[in-house]
Steps between C-alpha positions, in 0.01 A plus 500: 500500500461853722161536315386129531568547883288805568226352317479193738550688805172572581360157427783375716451696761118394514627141511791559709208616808301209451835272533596715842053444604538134479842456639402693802154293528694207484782617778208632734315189480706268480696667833158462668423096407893398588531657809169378600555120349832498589387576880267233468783289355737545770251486787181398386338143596596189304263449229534916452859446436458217267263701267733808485769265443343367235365781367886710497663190338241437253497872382904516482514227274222607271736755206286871540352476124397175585284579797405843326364292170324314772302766713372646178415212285451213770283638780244664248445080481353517814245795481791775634524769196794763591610799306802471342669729709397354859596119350836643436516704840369198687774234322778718581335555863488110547896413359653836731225361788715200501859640503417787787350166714856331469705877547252520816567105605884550488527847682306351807664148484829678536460707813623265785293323690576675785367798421145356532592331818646763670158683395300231653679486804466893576111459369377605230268398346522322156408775307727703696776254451417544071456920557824588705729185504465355113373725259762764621774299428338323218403753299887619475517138290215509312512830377821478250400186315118661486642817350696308252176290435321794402737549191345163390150644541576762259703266240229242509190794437651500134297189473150624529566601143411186398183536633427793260565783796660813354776489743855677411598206297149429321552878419798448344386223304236743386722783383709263333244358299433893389801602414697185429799559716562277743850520635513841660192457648568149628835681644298810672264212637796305647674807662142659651522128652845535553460845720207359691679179675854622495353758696326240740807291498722758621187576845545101502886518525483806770245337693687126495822709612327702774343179637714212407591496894260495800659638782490346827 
């Protein structure tokens, strides 16, 4: 079993970067699209908030392999041809777009109104009001669930494999098909997994602890 495991180390550990590459595309960009669509969502005109609406509730209810199968094989259908890896990167961008848009919705919707009044009267501006009244105090709430988000980032980059990317589980795949042993590398796979988001659970749990209260 020792010998099995030194032999797949290297190929994991290949795999095991490309899993922690598309994860952190996927946080980085998806941060960037759900803050910005969630602003829009919260503030933005009418028909803005409609489509972002529409857009974060059609994309929650879609299941990730679903919408993954679908960037790769469906928009080639229309003339848009992606790599294998950037469909994957760009379905899991799209599904954790959507859940940092409704982590960003509920921090803002739960500092008090006041706050933004009190702003106004003394005022500022509205992006004032957004840069030193609400984001402060918003960001203590959106922060925890985000961090515990990520976790789900890095869980649901296992999928990709099924797109034929040699990430740490397609790697495993293809050790086991070499040497024919699956369990201990199945369990190495599961604990590297294991190390990775229990150690993103516990920042998640310090975080949620540290700002679980907004003091007045």
């Amino acid at each position: 079993m020792l010998s099995q495991i030194l032999y797949a180390l290297p190929f994991l550990a290949k795999g095991f970067a490309l899993t922690l590459w598309v994860s952190l595309l996927v946080v980085v960009l998806s941060l960037i699209a759900g803050v910005l669509l969630g602003v829009a969502l919260v503030y933005g005109p009418a028909p803005l908030r409609w489509a972002v609406r529409i857009f974060s509730d059609t994309i929650r209810g879609i299941p990730i392999l679903v919408l993954m199968f679908f960037v790769y094989y469906g928009l080639p259908a229309i003339g848009l041809h992606l790599p294998s890896f950037w469909a994957a990167v760009l379905a899991l961008t799209l599904f954790k777009t959507a859940q940092v848009i409704e982590y960003l919705r509920g921090a803002v919707a739960s500092i008090p109104k006041g706050q933004s009044e009190a702003a106004m009267a003394i005022g500022l501006t509205f992006s004032q009001r957004l840069t030193y009244v609400i984001f402060p105090q918003a960001f203590r709430r959106f922060l925890p669930p985000w961090i515990n988000g990520v976790t789900d980032a890095v869980k649901g980059s296992a999928l990709v494999s099924l797109l034929g990317i040699t990430d740490l589980m397609q790697a495993i795949n293809q050790v086991i098909g070499r040497t024919y042993e699956a369990m201990p590398l199945y369990i190495l796979g599961a604990l590297i997994y294991f190390a990775v988001n229990y150690a993103l659970s516990l920042a998640s749990r310090r975080l949620e602890r540290r700002f679980s209260f907004i003091r007045e």
